[in-house]
C-alpha positions as CSV (number, residue, x, y, z in Angstrom):
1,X,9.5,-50.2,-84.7
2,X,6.4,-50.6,-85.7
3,X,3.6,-47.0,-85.7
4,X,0.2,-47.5,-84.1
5,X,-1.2,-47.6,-87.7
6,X,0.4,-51.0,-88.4
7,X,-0.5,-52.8,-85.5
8,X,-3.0,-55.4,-86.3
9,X,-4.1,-56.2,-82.9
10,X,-7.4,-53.8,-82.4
11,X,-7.4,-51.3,-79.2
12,X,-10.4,-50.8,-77.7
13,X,-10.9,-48.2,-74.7
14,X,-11.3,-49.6,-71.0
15,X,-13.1,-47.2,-68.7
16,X,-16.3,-45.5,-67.3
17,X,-16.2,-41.9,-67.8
18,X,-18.5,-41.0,-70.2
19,X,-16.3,-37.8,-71.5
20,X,-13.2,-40.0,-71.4
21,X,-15.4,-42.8,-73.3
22,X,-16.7,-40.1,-75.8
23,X,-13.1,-38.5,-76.5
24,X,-12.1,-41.9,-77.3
25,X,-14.9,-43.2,-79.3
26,X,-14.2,-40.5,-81.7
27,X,-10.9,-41.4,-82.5
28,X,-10.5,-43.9,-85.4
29,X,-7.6,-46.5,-83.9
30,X,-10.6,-47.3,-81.4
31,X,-12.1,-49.8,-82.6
32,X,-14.7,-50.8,-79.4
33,X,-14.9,-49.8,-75.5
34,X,-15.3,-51.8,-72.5
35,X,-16.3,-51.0,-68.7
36,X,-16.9,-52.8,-65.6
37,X,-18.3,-52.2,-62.2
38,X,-15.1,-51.5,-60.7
39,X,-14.2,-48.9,-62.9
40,X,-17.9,-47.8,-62.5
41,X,-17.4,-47.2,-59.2
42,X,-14.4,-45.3,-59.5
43,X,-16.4,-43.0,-61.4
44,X,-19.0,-42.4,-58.9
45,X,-21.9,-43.9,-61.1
46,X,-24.9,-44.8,-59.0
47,X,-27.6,-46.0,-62.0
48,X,-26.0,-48.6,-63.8
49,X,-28.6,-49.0,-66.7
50,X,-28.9,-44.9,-66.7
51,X,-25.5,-44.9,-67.7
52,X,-24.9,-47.8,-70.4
53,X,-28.1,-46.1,-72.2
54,X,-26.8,-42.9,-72.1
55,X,-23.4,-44.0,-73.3
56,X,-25.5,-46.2,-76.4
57,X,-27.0,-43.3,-77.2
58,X,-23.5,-41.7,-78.2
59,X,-21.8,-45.3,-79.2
60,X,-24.0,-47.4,-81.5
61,X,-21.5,-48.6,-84.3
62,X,-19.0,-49.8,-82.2
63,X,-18.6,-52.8,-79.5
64,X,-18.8,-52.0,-76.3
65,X,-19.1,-54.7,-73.2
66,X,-21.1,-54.1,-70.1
67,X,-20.7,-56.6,-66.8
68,X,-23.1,-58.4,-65.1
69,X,-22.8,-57.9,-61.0
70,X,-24.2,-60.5,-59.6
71,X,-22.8,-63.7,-58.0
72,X,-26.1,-65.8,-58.5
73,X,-26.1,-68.1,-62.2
74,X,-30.4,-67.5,-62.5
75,X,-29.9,-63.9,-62.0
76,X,-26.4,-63.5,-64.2
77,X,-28.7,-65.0,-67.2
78,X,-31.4,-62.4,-66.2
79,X,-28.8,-59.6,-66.4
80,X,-27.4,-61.0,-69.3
81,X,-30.7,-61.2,-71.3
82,X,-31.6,-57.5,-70.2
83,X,-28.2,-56.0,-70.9
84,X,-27.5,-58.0,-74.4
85,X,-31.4,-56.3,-75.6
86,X,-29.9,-52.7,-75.1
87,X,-27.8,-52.5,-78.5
88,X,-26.9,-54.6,-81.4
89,X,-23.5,-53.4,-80.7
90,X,-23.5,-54.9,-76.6
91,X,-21.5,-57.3,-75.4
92,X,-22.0,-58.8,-72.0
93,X,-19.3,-59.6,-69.6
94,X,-19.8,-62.6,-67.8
95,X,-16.8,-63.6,-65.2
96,X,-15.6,-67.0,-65.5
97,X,-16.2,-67.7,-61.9
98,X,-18.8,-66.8,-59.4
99,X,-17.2,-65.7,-56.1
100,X,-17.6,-69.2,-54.4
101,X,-14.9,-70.3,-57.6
102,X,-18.2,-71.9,-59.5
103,X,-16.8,-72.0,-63.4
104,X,-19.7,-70.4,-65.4
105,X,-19.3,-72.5,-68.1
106,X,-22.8,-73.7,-68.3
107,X,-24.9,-70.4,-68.0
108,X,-21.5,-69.3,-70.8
109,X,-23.1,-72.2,-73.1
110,X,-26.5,-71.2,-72.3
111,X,-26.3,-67.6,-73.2
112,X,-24.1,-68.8,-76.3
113,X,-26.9,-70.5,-77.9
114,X,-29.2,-68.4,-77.2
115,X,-27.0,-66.2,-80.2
116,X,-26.2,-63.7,-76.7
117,X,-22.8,-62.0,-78.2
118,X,-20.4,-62.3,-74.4
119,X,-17.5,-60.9,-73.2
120,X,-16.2,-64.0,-71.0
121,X,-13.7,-62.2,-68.2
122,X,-11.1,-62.1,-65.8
123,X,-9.5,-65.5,-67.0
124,X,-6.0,-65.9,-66.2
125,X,-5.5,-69.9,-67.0
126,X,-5.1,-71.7,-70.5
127,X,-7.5,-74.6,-68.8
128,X,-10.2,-71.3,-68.7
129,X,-9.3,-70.8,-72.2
130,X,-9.7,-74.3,-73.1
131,X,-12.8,-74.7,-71.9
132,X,-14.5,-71.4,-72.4
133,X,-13.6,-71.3,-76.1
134,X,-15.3,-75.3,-76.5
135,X,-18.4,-73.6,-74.0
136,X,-19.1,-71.1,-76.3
137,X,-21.1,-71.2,-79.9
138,X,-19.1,-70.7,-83.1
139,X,-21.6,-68.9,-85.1
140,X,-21.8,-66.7,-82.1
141,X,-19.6,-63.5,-82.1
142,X,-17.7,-63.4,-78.7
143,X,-14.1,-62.0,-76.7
144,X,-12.0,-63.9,-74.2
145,X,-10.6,-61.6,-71.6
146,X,-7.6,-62.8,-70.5
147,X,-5.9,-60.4,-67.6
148,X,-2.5,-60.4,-69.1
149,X,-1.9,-57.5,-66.7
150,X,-2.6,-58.9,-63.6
151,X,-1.0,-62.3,-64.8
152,X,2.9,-60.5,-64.7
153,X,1.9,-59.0,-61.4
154,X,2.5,-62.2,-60.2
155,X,6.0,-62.2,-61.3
156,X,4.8,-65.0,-64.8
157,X,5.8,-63.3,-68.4
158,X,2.3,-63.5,-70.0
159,X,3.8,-63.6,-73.2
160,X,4.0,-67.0,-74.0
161,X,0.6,-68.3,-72.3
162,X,-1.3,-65.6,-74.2
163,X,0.4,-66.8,-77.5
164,X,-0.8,-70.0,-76.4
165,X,-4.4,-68.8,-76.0
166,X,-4.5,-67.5,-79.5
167,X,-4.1,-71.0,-80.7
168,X,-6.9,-72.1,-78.6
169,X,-9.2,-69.8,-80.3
170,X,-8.0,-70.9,-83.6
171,X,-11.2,-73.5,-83.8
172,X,-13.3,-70.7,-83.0
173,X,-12.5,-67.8,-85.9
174,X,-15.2,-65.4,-84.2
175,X,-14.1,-65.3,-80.4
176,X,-11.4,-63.0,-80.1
177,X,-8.8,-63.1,-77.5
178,X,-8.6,-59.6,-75.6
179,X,-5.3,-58.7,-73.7
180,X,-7.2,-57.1,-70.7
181,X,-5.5,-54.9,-67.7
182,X,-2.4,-53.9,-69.3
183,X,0.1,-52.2,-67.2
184,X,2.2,-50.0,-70.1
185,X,1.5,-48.7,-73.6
186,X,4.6,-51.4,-74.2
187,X,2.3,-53.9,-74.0
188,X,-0.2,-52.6,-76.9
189,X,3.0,-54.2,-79.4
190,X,3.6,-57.5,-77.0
191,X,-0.4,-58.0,-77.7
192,X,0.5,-57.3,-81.6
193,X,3.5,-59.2,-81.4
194,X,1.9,-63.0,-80.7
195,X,-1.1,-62.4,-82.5
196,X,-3.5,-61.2,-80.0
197,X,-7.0,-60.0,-81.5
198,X,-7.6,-57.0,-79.6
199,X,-6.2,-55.3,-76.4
200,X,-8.4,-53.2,-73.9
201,X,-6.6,-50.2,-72.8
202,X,-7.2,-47.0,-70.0
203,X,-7.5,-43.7,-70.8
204,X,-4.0,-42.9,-68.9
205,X,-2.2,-45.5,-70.9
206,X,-4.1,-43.9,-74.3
207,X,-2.8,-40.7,-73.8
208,X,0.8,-42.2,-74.0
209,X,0.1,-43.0,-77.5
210,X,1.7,-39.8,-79.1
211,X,5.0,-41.1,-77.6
212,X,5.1,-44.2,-80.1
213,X,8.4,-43.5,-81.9
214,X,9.4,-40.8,-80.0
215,X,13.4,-40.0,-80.1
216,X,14.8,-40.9,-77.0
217,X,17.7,-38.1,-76.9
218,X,14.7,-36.0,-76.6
219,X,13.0,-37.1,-74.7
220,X,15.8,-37.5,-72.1
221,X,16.0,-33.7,-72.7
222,X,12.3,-33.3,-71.6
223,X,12.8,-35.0,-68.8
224,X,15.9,-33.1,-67.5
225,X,13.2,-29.6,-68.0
226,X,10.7,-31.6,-66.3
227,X,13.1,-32.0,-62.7
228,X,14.1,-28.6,-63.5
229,X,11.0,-26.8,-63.7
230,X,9.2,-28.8,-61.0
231,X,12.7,-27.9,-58.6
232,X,12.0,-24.3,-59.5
233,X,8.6,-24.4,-59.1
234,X,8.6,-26.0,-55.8
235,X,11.5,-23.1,-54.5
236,X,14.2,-25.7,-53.5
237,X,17.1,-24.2,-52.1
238,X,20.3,-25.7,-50.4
């Protein structure tokens, strides 16, 4: 199998804890960072712009995409425009819907032309791909977020519609198709495997890294200590 060093798809880090963000900033097979407001809120942050300027201040030479959170188009550009003048190194996530299932193709094109680098998220359909990737400029750096993840919760394989997404990007050679919510470090090498450009990945699947290879006789053997120390630990007896 192949070792994280010969991957070709590009991981970046998905989360909003500024120590977790920091610890993997500094490691070299990061290659850029995401957050949204979700996982913002998980972290208990309360000032939104506090926090993404606090985090550029540690992260300047790497992408890193912040969300707008707003379900209005006028005030999604006005976020946009603010967030995108933080760093040269910002990309801004715009969903591909508003809440009321509005596509935001035309504030996508808008944006596009106005050389704002985006983050397009939470697509799940090749029609969204289609129509994001002929939305956006070509001169205009840019990632297409589709939720692979949340695509086999539903029971699909999101193998083959994500290979079919690279293709659609092919016209487009700087928007890169992310592999976003991935539920297993298994799915870092299914990214890999049909050519996805980059995968976004949580610090609790990141930490699974230094498994990549590992022999499976011993770790079968680990696994037997764990039952047995946590049984001995917990004081069964029968």
């Amino acid at each position: 199998m192949k070792s994280i060093s010969d991957l070709q798809v590009k991981i970046f880090a998905d989360g909003a804890d500024k120590a977790g963000m920091l610890e993997m900033y500094a490691k070299p097979f990061i290659q850029g960072l995401t957050t949204n407001p979700t996982l913002m809120r998980k972290a208990g942050i309360a000032d939104y712009k506090a926090f993404a300027l606090d985090v550029l201040q540690a992260i300047a030479d790497k992408p890193i995409s912040f969300e707008v959170f707003t379900d209005d188009f006028a005030e999604m550009q006005r976020q946009a425009l603010e967030i995108a003048g933080w760093g040269k190194n910002v990309y801004v996530k715009i969903p591909i819907t508003n809440t009321k299932r509005e596509p935001s193709y035309a504030l996508i094109r808008d944006l596009s032309a106005r050389k704002v680098k985006l983050n397009i998220t939470a697509l799940m359909t090749l029609e969204q791909v289609r129509d994001t990737v002929a939305a956006l400029d070509a001169s205009v750096p840019s990632y297409v977020s589709v939720f692979a993840g949340r695509i086999a919760d539903t029971g699909r394989d999101p193998l083959p519609l994500m290979a079919a997404a690279v293709e659609l990007l092919r016209p487009n050679p700087l928007a890169e198709l992310i592999w976003a919510s991935p539920r297993e470090l298994l799915n870092i090498f299914h990214a890999d495997q049909v050519g996805c450009h980059v995968i976004t990945v949580t610090n609790d699947i990141l930490k699974k890294l230094s498994l990549v290879g590992f022999d499976l006789s011993e770790y079968s053997l680990d696994t037997v200590k764990m039952f047995h120390r946590d049984a001995a630990d917990a004081g069964f007896r029968l």
